[in-house]
Each structure stands twice: as structure tokens, then as C-alpha cells.
MARBA-3410 file (N, C-alpha, C, O; in Angstrom, 1 decimal):
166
-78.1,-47.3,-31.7,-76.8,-48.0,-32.1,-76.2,-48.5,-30.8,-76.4,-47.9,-29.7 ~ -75.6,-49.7,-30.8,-75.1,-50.1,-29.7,-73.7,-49.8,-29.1,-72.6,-49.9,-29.7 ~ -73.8,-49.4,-27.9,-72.9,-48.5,-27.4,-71.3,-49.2,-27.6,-70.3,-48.5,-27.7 ~ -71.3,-50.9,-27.5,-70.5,-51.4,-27.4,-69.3,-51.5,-28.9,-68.0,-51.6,-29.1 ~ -70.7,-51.3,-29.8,-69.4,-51.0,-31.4,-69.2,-49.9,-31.2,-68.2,-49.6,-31.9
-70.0,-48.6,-30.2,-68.8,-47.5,-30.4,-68.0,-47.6,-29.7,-67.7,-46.4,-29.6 ~ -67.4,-48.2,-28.9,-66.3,-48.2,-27.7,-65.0,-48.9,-28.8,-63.8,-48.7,-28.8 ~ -65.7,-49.5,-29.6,-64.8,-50.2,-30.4,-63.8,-49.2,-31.5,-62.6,-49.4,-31.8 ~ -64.5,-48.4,-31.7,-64.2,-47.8,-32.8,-63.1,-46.8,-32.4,-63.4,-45.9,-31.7 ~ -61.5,-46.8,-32.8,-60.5,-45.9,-32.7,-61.1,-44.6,-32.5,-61.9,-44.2,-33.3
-60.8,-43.8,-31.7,-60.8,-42.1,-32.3,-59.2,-41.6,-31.5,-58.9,-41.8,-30.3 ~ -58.5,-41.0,-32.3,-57.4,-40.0,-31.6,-57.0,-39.1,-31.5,-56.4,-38.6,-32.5 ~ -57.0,-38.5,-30.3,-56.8,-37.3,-30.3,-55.9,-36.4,-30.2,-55.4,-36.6,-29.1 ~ -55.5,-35.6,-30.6,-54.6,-34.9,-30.7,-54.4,-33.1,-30.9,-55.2,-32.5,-31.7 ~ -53.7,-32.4,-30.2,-53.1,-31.0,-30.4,-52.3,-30.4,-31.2,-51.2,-30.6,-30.7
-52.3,-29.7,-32.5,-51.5,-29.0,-33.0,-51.8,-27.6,-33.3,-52.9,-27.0,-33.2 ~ -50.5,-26.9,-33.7,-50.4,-25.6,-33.7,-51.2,-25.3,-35.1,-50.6,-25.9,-35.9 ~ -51.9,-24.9,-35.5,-52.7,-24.5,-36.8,-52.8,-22.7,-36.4,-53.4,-22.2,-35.4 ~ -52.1,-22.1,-37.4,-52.2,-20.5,-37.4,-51.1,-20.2,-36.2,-51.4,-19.0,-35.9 ~ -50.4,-20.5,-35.7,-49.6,-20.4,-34.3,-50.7,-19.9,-32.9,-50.7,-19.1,-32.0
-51.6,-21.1,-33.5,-52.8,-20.9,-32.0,-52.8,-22.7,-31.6,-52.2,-23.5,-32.2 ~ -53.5,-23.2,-30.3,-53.0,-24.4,-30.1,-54.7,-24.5,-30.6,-55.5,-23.7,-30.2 ~ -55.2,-25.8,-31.6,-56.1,-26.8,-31.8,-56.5,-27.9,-31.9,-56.1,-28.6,-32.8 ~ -57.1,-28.3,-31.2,-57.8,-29.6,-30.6,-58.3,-30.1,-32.1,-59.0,-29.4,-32.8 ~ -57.8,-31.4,-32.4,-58.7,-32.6,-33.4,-58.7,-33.6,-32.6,-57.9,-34.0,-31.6
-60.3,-34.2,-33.5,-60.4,-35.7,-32.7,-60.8,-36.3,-34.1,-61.6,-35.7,-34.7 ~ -60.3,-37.4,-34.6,-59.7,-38.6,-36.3,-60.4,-39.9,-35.3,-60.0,-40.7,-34.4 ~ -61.5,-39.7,-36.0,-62.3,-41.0,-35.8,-61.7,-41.8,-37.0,-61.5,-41.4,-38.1 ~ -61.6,-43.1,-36.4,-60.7,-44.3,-37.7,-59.6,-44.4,-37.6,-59.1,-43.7,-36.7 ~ -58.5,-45.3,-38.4,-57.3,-45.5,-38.6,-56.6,-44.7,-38.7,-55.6,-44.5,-38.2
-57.2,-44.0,-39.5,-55.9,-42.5,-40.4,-56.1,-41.3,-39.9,-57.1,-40.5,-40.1 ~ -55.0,-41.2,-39.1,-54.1,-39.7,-38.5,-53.5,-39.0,-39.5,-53.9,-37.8,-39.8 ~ -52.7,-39.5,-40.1,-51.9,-38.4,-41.2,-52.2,-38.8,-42.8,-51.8,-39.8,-43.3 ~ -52.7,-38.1,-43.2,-53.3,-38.3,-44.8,-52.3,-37.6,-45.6,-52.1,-37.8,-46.8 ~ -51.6,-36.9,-45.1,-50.9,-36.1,-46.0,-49.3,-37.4,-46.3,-48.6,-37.3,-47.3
-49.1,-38.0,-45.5,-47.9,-39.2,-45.5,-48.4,-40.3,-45.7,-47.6,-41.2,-45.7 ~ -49.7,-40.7,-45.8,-49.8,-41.8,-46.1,-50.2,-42.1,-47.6,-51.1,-41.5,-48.1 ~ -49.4,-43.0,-48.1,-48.9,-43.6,-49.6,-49.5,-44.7,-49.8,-49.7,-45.1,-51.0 ~ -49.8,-45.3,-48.8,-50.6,-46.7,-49.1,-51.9,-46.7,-50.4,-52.3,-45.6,-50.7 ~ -52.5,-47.7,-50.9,-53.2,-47.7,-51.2,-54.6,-47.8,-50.8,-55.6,-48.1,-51.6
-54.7,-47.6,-49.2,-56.0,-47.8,-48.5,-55.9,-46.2,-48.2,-56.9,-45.9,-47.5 ~ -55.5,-45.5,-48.4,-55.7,-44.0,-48.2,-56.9,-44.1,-48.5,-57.5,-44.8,-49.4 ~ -57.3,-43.2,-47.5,-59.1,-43.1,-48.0,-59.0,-41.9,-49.6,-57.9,-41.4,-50.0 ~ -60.0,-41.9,-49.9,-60.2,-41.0,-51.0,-60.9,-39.9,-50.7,-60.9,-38.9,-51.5 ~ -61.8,-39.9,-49.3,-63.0,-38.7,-49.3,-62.8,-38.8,-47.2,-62.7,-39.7,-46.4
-62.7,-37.3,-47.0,-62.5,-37.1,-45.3,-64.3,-36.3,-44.9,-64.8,-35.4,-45.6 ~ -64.7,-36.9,-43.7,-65.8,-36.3,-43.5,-65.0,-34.9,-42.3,-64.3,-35.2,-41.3 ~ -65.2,-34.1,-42.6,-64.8,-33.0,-41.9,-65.8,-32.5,-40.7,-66.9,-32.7,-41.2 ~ -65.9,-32.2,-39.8,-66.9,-32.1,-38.6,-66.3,-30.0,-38.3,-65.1,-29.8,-38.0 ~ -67.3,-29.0,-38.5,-66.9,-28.1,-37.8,-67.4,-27.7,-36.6,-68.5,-27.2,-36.8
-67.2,-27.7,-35.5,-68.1,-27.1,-34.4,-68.5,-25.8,-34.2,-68.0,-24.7,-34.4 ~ -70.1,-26.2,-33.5,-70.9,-24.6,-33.3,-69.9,-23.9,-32.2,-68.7,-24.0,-32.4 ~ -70.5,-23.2,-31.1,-70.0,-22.1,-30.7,-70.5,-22.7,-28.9,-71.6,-23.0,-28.6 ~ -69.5,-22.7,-28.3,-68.1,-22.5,-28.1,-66.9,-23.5,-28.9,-65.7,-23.2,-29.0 ~ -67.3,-24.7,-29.4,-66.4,-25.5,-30.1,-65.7,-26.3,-29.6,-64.6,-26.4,-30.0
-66.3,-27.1,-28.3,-65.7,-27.9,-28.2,-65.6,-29.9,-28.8,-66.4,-30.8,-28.7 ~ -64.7,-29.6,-29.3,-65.1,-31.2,-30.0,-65.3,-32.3,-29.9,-65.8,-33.1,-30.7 ~ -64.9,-32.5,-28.4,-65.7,-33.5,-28.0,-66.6,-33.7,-27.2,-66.6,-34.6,-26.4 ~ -67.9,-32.6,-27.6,-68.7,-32.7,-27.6,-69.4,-33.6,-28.7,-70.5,-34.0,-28.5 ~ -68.6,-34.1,-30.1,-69.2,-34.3,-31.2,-68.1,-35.8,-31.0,-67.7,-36.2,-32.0
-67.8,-36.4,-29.9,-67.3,-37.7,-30.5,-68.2,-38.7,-30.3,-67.7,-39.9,-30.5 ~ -69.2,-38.6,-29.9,-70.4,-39.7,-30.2,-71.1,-39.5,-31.1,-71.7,-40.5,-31.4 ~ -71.4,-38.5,-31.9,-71.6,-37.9,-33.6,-70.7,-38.8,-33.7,-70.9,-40.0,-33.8 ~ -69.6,-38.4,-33.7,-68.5,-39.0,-34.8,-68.6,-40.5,-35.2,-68.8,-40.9,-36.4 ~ -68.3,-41.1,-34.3,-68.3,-42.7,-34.2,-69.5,-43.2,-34.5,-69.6,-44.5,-34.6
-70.4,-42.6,-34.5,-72.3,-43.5,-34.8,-71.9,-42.9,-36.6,-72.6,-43.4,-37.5 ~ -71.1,-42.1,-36.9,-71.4,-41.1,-38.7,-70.7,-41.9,-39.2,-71.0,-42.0,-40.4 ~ -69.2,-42.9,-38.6,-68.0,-43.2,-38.7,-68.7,-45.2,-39.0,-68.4,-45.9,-39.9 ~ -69.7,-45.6,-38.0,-70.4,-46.7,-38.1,-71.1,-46.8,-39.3,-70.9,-47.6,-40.2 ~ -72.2,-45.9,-39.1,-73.0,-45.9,-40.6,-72.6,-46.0,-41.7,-73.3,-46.7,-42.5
-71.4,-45.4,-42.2,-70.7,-45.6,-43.1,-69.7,-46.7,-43.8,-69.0,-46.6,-44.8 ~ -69.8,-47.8,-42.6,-69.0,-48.5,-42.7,-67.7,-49.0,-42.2,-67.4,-50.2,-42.1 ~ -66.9,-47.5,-41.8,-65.6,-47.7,-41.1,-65.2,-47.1,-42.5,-64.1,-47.5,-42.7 ~ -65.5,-46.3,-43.6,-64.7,-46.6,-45.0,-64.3,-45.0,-45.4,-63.9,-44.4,-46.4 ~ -64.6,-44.7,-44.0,-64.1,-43.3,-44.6,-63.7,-42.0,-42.6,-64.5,-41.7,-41.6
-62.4,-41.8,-42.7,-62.2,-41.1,-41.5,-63.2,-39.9,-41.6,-63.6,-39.4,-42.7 ~ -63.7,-39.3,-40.0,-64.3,-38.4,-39.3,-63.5,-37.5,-38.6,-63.2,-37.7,-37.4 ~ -63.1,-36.5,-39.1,-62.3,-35.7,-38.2,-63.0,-34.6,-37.3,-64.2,-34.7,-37.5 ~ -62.8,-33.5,-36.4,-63.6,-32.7,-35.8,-62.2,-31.9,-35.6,-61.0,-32.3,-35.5 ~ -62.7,-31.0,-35.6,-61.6,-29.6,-35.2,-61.8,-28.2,-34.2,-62.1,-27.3,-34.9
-61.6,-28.0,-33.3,-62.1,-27.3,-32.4,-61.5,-25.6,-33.4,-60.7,-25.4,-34.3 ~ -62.5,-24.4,-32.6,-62.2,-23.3,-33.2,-60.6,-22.8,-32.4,-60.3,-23.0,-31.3 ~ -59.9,-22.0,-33.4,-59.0,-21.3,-33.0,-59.1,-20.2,-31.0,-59.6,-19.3,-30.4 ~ -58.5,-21.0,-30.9,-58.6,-20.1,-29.1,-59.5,-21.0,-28.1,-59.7,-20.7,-27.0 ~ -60.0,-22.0,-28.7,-61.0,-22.8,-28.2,-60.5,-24.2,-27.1,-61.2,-24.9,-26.3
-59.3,-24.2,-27.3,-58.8,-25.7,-26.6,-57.6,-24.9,-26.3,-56.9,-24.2,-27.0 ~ -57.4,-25.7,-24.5,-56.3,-25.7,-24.0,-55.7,-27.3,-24.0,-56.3,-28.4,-24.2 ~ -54.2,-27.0,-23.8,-53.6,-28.7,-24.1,-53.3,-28.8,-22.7,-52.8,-27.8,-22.1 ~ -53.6,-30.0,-22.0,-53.1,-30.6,-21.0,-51.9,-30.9,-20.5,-51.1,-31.6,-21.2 ~ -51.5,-30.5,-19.3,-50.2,-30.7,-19.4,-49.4,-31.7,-19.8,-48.3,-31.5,-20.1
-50.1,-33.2,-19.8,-49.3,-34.6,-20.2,-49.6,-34.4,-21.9,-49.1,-35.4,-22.4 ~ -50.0,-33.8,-22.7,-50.3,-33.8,-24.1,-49.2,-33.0,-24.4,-48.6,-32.5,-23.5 ~ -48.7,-32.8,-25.7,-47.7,-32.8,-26.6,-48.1,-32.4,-28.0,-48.4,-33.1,-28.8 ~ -47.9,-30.6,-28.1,-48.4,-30.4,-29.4,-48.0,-30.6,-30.7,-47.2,-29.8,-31.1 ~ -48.3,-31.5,-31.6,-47.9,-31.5,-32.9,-47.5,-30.2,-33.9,-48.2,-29.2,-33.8
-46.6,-30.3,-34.5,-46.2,-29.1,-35.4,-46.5,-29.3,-36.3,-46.7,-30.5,-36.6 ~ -46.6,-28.3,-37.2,-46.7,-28.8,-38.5,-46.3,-27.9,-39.3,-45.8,-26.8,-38.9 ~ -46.6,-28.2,-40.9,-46.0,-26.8,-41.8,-47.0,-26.0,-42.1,-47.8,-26.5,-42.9 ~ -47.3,-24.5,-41.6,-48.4,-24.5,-41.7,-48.5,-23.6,-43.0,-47.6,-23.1,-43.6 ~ -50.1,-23.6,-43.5,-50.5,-22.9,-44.7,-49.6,-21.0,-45.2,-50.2,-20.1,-44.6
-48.8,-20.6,-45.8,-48.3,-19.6,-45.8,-48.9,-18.4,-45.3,-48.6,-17.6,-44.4 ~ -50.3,-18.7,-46.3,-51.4,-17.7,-46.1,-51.5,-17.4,-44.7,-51.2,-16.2,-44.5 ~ -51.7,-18.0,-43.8,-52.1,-18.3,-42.6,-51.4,-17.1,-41.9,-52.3,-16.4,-41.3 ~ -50.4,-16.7,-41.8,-49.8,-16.2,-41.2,-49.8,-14.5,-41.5,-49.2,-13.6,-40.9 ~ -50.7,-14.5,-42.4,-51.4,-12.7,-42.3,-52.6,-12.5,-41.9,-53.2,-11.4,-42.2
-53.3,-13.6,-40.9,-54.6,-13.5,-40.2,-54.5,-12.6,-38.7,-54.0,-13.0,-37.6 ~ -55.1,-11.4,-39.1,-54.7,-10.3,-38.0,-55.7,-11.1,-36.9,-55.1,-11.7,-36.1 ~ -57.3,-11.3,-37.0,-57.8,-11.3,-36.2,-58.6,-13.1,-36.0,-59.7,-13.5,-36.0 ~ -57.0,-14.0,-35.9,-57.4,-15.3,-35.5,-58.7,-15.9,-34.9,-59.2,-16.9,-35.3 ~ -59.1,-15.0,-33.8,-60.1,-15.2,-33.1,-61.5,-14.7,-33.7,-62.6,-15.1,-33.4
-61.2,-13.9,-34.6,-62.6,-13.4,-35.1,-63.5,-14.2,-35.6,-63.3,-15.4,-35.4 ~ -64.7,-14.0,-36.3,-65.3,-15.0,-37.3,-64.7,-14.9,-38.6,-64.7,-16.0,-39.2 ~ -63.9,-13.7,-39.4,-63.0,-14.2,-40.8,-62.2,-15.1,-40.4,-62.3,-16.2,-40.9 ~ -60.5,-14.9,-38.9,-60.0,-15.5,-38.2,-60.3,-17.2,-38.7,-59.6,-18.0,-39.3 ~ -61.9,-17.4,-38.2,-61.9,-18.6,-37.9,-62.1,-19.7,-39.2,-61.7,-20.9,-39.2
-62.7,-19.1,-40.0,-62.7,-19.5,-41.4,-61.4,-19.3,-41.8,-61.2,-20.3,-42.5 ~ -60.3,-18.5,-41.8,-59.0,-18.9,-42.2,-58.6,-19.9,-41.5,-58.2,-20.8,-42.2 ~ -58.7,-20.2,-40.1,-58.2,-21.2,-39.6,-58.6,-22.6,-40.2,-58.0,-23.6,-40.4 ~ -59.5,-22.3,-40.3,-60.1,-24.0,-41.0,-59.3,-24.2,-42.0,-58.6,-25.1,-41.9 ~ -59.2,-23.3,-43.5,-58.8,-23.3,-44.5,-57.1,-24.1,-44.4,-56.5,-25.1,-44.9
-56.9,-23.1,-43.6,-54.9,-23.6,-43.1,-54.9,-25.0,-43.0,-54.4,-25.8,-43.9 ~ -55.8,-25.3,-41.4,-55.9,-26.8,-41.4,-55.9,-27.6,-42.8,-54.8,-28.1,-43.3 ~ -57.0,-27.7,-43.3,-57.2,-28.5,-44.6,-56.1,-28.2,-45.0,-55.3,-29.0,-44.7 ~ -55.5,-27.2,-45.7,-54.7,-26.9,-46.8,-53.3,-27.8,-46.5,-52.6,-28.5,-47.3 ~ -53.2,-27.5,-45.0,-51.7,-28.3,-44.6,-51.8,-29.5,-43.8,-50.7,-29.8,-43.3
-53.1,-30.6,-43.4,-53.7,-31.9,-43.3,-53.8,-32.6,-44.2,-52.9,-33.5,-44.3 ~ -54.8,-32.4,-45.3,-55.6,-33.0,-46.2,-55.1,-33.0,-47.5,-55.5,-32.0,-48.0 ~ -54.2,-33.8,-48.4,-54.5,-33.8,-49.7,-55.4,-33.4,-50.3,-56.6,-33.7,-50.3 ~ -54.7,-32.4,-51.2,-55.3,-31.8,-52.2,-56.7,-32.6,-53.1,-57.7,-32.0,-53.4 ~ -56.6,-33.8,-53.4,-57.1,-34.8,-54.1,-58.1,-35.7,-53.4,-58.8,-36.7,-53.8
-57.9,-35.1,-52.1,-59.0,-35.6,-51.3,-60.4,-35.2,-51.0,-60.4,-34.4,-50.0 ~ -61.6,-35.3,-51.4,-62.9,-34.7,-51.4,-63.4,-35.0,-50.1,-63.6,-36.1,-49.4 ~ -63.6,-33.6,-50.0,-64.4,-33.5,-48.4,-65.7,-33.5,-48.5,-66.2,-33.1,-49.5 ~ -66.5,-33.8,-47.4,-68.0,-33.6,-46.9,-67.6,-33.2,-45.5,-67.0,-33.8,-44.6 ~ -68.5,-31.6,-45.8,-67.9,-30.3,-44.5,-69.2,-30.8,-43.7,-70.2,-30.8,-44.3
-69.1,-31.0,-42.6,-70.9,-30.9,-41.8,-70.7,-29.9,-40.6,-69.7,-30.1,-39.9 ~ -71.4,-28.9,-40.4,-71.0,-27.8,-39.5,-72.2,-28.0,-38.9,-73.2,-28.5,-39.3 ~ -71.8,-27.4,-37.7,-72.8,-27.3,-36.4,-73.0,-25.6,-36.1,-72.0,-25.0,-36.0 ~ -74.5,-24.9,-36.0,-74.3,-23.6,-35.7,-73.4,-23.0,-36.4,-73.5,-23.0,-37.6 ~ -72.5,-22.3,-35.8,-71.4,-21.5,-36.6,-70.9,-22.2,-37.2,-70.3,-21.6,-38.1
-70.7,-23.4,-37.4,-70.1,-24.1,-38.0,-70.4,-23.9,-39.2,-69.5,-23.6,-40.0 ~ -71.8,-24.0,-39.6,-72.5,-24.1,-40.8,-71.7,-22.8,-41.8,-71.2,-22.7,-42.9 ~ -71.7,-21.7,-40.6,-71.6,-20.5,-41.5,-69.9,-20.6,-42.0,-69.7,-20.1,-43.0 ~ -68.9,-21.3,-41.3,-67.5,-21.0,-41.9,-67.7,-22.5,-42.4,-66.7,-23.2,-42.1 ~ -68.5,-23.2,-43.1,-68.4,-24.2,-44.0,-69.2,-23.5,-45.2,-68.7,-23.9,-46.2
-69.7,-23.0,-45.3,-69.7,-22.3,-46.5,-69.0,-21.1,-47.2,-69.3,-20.5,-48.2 ~ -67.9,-21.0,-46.2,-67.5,-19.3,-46.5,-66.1,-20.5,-46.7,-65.2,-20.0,-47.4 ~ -65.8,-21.5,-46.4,-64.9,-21.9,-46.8,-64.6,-22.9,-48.4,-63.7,-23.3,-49.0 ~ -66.6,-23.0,-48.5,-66.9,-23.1,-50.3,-66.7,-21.9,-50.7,-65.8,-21.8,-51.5 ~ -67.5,-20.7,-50.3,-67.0,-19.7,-50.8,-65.3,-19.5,-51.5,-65.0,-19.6,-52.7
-64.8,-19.3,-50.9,-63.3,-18.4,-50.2,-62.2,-19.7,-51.2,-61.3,-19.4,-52.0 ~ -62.6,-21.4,-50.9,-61.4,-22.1,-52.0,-62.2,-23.4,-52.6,-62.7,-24.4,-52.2 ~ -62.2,-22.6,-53.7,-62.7,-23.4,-54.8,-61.6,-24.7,-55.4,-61.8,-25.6,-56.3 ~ -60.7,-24.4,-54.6,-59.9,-25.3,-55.0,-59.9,-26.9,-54.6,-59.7,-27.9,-55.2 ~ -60.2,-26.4,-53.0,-60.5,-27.7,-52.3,-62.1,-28.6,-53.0,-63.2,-28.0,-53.2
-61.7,-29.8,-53.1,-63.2,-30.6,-53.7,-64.2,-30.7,-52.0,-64.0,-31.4,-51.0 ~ -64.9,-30.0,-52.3,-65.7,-30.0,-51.0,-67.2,-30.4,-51.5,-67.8,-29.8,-52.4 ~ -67.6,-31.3,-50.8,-69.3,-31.2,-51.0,-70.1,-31.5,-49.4,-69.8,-32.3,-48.5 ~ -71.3,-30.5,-49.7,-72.2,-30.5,-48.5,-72.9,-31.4,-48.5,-73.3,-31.7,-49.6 ~ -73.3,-32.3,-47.7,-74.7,-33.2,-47.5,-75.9,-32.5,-47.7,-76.0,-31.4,-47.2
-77.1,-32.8,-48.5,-78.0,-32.5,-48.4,-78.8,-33.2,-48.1,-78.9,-34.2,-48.7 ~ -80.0,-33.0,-46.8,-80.4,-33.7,-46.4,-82.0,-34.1,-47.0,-82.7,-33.1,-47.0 ~ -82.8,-35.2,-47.4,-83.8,-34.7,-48.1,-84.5,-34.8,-49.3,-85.5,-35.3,-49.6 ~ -83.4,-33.9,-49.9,-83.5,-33.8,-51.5,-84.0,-34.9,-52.3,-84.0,-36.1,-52.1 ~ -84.3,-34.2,-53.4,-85.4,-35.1,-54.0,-84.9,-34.8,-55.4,-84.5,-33.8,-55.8
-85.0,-35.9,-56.1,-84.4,-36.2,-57.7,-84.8,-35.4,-58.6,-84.5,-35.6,-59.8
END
């Protein structure tokens, strides 16, 4: 892929408090806030990115933008670093947000349950309800993208399968 359409391509980055821990996202594409946006280009489907272990996400922003190309441009790539995993720079500015209720009886944030709640929160208080995800995890990732089909059936989530045959 040529390096020059990915230079092209938006990604931004941003800090917010998810679980009252600070987390790193990086929103490949136009759309930062899905949950306020009313327009009718709202995308319909978010490609979710989880990271392996240690979790840093931008390690995955050249994944992102070549997954973000392939596709067209027609659908945002988000990546989300794990709970405890990103420090904010001093010139950066954490976003707040409202966070998931649940969220706030997670004894062991850092743990591996921890970290699968943490995802859950994100989505629940990012992403419209009505918006169908495709989760792609890396290493650990894999395992709290399943435990987060497990755990909410609520969210429309589907896995990529790679392969598969008719």
C-alpha cells in the first residue's frame, strides 16, 4: 500500500477517563464522537481494534489506516489502549465522559476481568447502541473480545472470520 494515502488518512488521538483510569484511543476517519453525531453519514458499523499485551495503540496505527483504506474510508477504526496502559502527556487534555454505571464496581481494573470491563464501559458509553461492531483483537486482545461476546449480548458485535468457506 502506498505510504503516501496513508499520511493522508485522518487518525485522532485522544485521552479519556474510561473506569476513572486515563485511556489512550486512536479514531482512524472523520468520526470522533458517534454518540452526538445525528447526521445522516453516521457510520452504521465501528471496526473496534483491541490490543495484545502491553497495549500500546499505536503500535496498531499503520494496521489501522491500511484496514481504514481497504475498506474504503466507509467505516471508522478505532483502537483502545488497556486500562493502566497509557500515560497522558503533559500538553494533552483528558476527555470526560459519562461513564458506564456498571463500571464503577470493578475492584480489580487492572486485572484480566478489570480489563474486559473496561472495554465493555468504553463501548457502552462511546458507541451507540445500534451500531454493529467488528471486534479484531490482538493476543490478549482476542481473549477480552470474546469474553466481551460472552458477558453483552446486547451489543451487536461480529468477529471476522478469516477463511471460511460457504
Amino acid at each position: 500500500m502506498d505510504s503516501e494515502i496513508k499520511e493522508e488518512i485522518p487518525v485522532h488521538e485522544e485521552f479519556i477517563l474510561c473506569c476513572g483510569v486515563e485511556t489512550q484511543v486512536f479514531k482512524c476517519g472523520p468520526w470522533t464522537d458517534l454518540l452526538n453525531d445525528q447526521s445522516a453519514n453516521r457510520p452504521k458499523l465501528l471496526i473496534f481494534i483491541i490490543t495484545g499485551n502491553p497495549g500500546f495503540p499505536a503500535f496498531y496505527v499503520t494496521f489501522a489506516k491500511a484496514l481504514y483504506s481497504l475498506i474504503n474510508r466507509r467505516f471508522p477504526v478505532w483502537i483502545i489502549s488497556h486500562a493502566g496502559h497509557a500515560l497522558v502527556p503533559k500538553d494533552k487534555k483528558i476527555l470526560t465522559t459519562s461513564d458506564d454505571p456498571n463500571a464503577q464496581e470493578i475492584k480489580d481494573i487492572y486485572g484480566l476481568h478489570g480489563q474486559v470491563e473496561h472495554k465493555l464501559a468504553f463501548l457502552r458509553t462511546h458507541v451507540p447502541k445500534e451500531t454493529k461492531l467488528v471486534v479484531i483483537g490482538h493476543s490478549i486482545g482476542c481473549y477480552v473480545a470474546l469474553q466481551i461476546l460472552k458477558h453483552a449480548p446486547e451489543l451487536p458485535l461480529m468477529l471476522p472470520t478469516l477463511g471460511a468457506k460457504k
